[in-house]
C-alpha positions in Angstrom: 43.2 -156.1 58.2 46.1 -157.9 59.9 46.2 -161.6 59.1 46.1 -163.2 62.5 44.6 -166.0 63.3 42.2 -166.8 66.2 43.2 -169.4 68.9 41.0 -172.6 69.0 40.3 -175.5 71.6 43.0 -178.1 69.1 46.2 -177.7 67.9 45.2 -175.5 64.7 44.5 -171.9 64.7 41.5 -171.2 63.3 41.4 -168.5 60.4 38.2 -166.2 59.3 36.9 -166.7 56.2 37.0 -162.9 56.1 41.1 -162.9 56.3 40.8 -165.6 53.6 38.3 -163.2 51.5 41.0 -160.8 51.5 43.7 -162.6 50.6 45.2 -162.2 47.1 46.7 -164.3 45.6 49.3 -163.9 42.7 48.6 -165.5 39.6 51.0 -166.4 36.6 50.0 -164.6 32.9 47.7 -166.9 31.4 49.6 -167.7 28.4 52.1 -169.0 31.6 49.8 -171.1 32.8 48.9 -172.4 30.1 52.4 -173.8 29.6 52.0 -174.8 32.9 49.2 -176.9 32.4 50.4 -178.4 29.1 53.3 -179.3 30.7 51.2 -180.8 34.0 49.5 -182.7 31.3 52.3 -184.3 29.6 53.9 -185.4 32.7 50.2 -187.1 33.8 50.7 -189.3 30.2 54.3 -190.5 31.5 53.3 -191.3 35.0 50.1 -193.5 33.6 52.3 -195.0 30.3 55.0 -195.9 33.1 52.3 -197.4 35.5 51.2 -199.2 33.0 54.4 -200.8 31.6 54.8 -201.5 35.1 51.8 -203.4 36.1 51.8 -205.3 32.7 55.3 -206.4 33.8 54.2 -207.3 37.2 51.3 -209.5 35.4 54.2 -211.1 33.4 56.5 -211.7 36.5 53.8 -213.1 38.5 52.6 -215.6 35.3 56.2 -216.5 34.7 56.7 -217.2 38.2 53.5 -219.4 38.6 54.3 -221.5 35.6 57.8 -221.8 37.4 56.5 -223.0 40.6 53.8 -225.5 39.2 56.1 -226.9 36.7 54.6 -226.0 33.2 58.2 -224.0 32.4 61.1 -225.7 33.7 64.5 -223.6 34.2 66.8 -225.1 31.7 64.3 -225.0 29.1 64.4 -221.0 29.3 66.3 -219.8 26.4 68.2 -216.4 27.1 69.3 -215.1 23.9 71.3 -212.1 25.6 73.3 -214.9 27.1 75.7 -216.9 25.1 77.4 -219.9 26.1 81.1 -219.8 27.2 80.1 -216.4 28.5 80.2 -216.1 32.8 
């Protein structure tokens, strides 16, 4: 069965569910994918520990910045240990 789609009224050919049907599609051993998946999974717990390091620092920037701008932290009372003084 030749795998040509049908022409429709839009923009997108439409395909039969029959050329679908008889479509195969190659699939890695399973031991594979379940590497695969292990690895899928381990890369999901980086992206949501990085989101979350990233919105708790967004909470702190936005706190810090409030306190800033209403007063209750004042600039030169900041104390930056990474900076020592004589240093540019």
């Amino acid at each position: 069965m030749p795998c040509v789609p049908s022409p429709t009224a839009g923009n997108f050919p439409k395909i039969d569910q029959g050329v679908i049907e008889a479509t195969t599609v190659p699939l890695p051993p399973l031991e594979e994918q379940t590497v695969i998946a292990q690895s899928l999974r381990h890369i999901d717990r980086k992206i949501m520990a990085a989101t979350t390091r990233k919105n708790a620092l967004d909470v702190l920037f936005r706190t810090l910045l409030h306190h800033l701008m209403t007063g209750k932290v004042r600039v030169n009372e900041l104390e930056f240990p990474a900076m020592k003084k004589g240093s540019p």
